[in-house]
C-alpha positions, 0 to 999 in steps of 0.5 A: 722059175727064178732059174729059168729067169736068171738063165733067160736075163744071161741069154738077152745080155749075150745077144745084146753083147754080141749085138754090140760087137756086130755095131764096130768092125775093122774099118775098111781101107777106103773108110781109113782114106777118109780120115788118115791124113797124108800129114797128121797135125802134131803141135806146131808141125804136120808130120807125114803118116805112112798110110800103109800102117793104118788100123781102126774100127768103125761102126754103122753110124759112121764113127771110127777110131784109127791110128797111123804110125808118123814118120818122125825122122828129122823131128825130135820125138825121143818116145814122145810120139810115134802114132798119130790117134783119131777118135770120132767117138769117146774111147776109154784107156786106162782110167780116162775117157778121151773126147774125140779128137786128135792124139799122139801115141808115144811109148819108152821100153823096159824088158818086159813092157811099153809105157806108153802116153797118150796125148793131145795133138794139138799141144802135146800135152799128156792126157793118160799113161798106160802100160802094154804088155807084150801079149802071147796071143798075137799071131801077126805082129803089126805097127799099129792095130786095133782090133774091133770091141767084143772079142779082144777089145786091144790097142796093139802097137808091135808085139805089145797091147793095152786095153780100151772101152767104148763108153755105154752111149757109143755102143 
């Protein structure tokens, strides 16, 4: 009987995961149109996105996580920034849980690796660093992409990617 519990417990929590996964998809590009600006506040300036690198998830209560790569000729970014980030939700990267807002992603390059900071728009100011891997299980290299949680739960930025969560009360 105690198996027949423990396999019957295994089973709910596989169908509330997947039930979980089933609540965030791929945002659609007219979901991305209502929250990618045209020109994404970065500090003191407004910097152009192009529109054509955007990715996000978003979930059945209208909540979406996207990014956008920024056109950042003419400004000093110097690996500050790259990617515009907005959260409508709390998403957990590294060690942090960011409140929903606005952000910035910026990377530097070794080998091997990215190091990338993220950080809040409005001031600039770093908010958790994190490295990206290159990883092997990329098929479709792409600027800036996040894939939906449950199957591979990653932030990918090139051939590069880096883990996230979504806090227990945003699922």
């Amino acid at each position: 009987m105690t198996l027949f519990r423990h396999l019957t417990a295994t089973a709910l929590l596989l169908i509330a995961s997947v039930a979980h996964a089933a609540t965030w998809h791929q945002a659609t590009e007219s979901e991305l149109k209502t929250v990618i600006p045209a020109r994404a506040p970065v500090i003191s300036e407004r910097i152009e996105t192009e529109f054509r690198t955007a990715s996000g998830i978003a979930d059945t209560k209208g909540h979406i996580i996207a990014g956008v790569l920024l056109i950042t000729a003419g400004y000093s970014a110097n690996g500050k920034y790259s990617y515009f980030l907005l959260t409508q939700t709390p998403i957990k990267i590294a060690d942090k849980t960011l409140a929903p807002g606005n952000y910035l992603i910026g990377w530097t390059r070794s080998d091997t690796e990215l190091f990338v900071t993220i950080s809040d728009a409005a001031t600039g100011n770093p908010v958790v660093e994190v490295t990206a891997a290159r990883n092997l299980e990329i098929h479709r290299v792409e600027s800036f992409h996040i894939a939906p949680p449950g199957g591979m739960s990653v932030i990918q930025l090139g051939r590069f990617t880096f883990p996230y969560s979504l806090p227990e009360a945003t699922r």
